[in-house]
C-alpha positions, 0 to 999 in steps of 0.5 A, spaced: 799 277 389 802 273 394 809 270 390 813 264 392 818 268 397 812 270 400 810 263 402 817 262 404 818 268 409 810 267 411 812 259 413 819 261 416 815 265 421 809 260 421 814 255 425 816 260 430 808 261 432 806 256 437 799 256 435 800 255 428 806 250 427 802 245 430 797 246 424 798 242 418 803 246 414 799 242 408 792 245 409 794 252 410 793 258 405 797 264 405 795 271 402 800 277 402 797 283 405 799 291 404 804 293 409 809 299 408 815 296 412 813 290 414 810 284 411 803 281 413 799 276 411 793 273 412 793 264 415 787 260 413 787 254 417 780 251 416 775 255 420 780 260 423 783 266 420 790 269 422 793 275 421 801 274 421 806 280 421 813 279 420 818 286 422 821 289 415 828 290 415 832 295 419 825 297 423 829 294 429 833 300 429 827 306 431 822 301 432 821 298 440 818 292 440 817 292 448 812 297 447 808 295 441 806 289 444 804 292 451 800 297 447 797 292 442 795 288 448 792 295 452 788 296 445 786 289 445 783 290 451 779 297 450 776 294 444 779 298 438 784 293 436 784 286 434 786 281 439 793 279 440 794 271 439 802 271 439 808 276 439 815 273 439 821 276 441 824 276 434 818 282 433 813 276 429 806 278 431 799 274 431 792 277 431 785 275 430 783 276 423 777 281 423 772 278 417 767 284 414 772 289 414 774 293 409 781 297 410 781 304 409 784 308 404 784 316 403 779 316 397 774 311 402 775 315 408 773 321 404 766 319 400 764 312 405 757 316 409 759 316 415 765 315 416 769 321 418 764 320 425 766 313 425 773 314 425 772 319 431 768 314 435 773 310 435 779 315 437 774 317 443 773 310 445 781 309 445 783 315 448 777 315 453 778 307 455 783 309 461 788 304 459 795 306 461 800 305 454 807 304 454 812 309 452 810 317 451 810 320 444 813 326 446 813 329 438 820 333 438 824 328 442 822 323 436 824 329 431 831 329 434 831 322 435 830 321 427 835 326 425 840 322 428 838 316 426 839 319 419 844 322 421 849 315 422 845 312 416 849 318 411 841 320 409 840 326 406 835 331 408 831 335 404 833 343 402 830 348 408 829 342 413 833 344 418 830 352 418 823 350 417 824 345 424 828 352 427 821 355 427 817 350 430 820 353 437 813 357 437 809 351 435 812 348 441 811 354 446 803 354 443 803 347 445 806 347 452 803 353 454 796 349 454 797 342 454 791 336 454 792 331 458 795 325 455 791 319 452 793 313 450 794 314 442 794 310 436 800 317 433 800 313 426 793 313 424 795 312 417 788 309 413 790 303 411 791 302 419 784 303 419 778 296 418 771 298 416 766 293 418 759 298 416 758 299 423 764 301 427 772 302 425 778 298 428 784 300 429 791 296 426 799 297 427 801 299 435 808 300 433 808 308 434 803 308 439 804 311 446 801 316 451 800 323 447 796 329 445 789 326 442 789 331 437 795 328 434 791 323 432 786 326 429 790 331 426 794 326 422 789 322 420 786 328 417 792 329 413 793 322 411 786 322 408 786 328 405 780 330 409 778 338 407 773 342 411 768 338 412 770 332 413 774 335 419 768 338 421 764 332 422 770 328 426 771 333 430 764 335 432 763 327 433 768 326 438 767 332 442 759 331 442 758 338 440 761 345 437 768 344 437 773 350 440 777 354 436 783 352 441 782 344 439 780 345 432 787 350 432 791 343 436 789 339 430 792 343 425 797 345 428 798 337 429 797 337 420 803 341 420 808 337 426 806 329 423 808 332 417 814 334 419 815 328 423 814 322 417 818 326 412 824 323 417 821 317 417 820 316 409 828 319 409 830 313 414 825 308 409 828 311 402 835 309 406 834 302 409 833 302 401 825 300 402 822 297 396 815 299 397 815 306 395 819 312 392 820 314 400 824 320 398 819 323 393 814 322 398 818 326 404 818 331 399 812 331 397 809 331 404 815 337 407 812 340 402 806 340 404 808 342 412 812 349 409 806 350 405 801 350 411 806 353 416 806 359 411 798 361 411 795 366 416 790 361 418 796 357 422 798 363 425 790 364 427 791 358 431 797 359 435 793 365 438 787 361 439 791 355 443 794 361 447 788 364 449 785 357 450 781 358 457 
């Protein structure tokens, strides 16, 4: 439901947007779009489509904009993401619209056929596109950075964070020890972030993007669609055109438990900006919970060893 505010904000952003304020403000219909900490709308303009997103408030403070707009374009150019038609100073970005396209979510991602493998085609093309992004997503500088942002903001944290997080020391050590190269990386491959048009998937939303660890991204988005056995099986064996190492299946669990881990901080600083689009404090602790329980099986402990043993 697009509501009177969100015209005003849509509009207000509309006049800063060199490519749309010289439309006629009268001709142009608004929708408000999904979006957790930002707000997004679609602009109609006759025969065109615009997708307008306008920065929520307090991203300003753990999101660079500098480097979004670098990896948006990066992305633009591999084929995985929209074309970029504007990105203000102010962090107000423009892109194509893209039409016949479905947006993604946990349930569709599990139960469309040929989804997971079309989720993974997109990561390889992405991470096989030789383009260079901007920023390093380096998992446990961010989890540090995190921390003392919830820190200054007087955020609490979930009971036992402090000593789950003592005991990815081995999970880093496994990691390190037999690193991949880095790629360029979506690193937030929430669904909604995700558009099917039936034939291929496309990528949305550059803001954590970065050079990283591939199976980051897979991981998280197995996690993010509740993916079970099978469907991991499926991206995986796509993505890597065949039967998939023990090591790289392990990368990718471990992955599960680390962005777990990860976005409950991100949740946290949401539910302390006082983000109204969510109960962001039940949702870290519902996906902390979710970290401990799978850091606790023997299966997890199985595949440390398999990343060390990687030849």
């Amino acid at each position: 439901m697009t509501s009177a505010a969100d015209c005003v904000t849509a509009r207000a952003a509309i006049a800063s947007v060199p490519r749309l304020n010289r439309l006629d403000a009268a001709t142009l219909d608004i929708e408000r779009l999904g979006g957790l900490t930002n707000q997004v709308f679609r602009v109609q303009a006759g025969g065109e489509a615009y997708c307008l997103r306008v920065p929520g408030k307090g991203t300003a403070a753990y999101i660079d904009r500098s480097v979004e707009v670098v990896n948006a374009r990066a992305a633009a150019a591999a084929g995985v993401g929209p074309e970029l038609l504007h990105f203000g100073d102010d962090g107000i970005m423009v892109t194509r619209f893209l039409t016949g396209c479905v947006t993604m979510t946990p349930e569709t991602l599990r139960t469309t056929p040929g989804a997971p493998a079309r989720v993974a085609r997109t990561f390889r093309q992405l991470h096989q596109c030789g383009q260079v992004f901007a920023f390093r997503f380096e998992l446990f500088a961010m989890i540090d950075r995190y921390l003392a942002h919830i820190d200054k903001l007087g955020a609490d944290l979930p009971e036992g964070y402090h000593e789950t997080a003592a005991c990815t020391r081995v999970v880093r050590g496994a990691l390190a020890a037999r690193p991949l190269p880095l790629a360029p990386c979506h690193c937030d491959p929430m669904c909604e972030n995700l558009l099917d048009d039936g034939q291929r998937m496309w990528l949305i939303d550059w803001e954590y993007s970065g050079m990283n660890d591939p199976m980051w991204d897979l991981g998280d988005l197995s996690v993010e669609a509740g993916f079970g056995p099978e469907h991991d099986r499926e991206m995986l064996e796509v993505y890597f055109d065949g039967p998939v190492r023990p090591a790289d299946l392990g990368r990718m669990v471990i992955y599960k438990a680390m962005c777990d881990l990860l976005w409950t901080l991100w949740s946290l600083i949401q539910h302390a900006n006082r983000n109204p689009a969510d109960d962001f404090w039940s949702y870290a602790a519902m996906r902390f919970a979710r970290c401990r329980a799978l850091m606790a099986t023997p299966a997890f402990t199985a595949h440390l060893a398999a990343i060390r043993g990687a030849e």
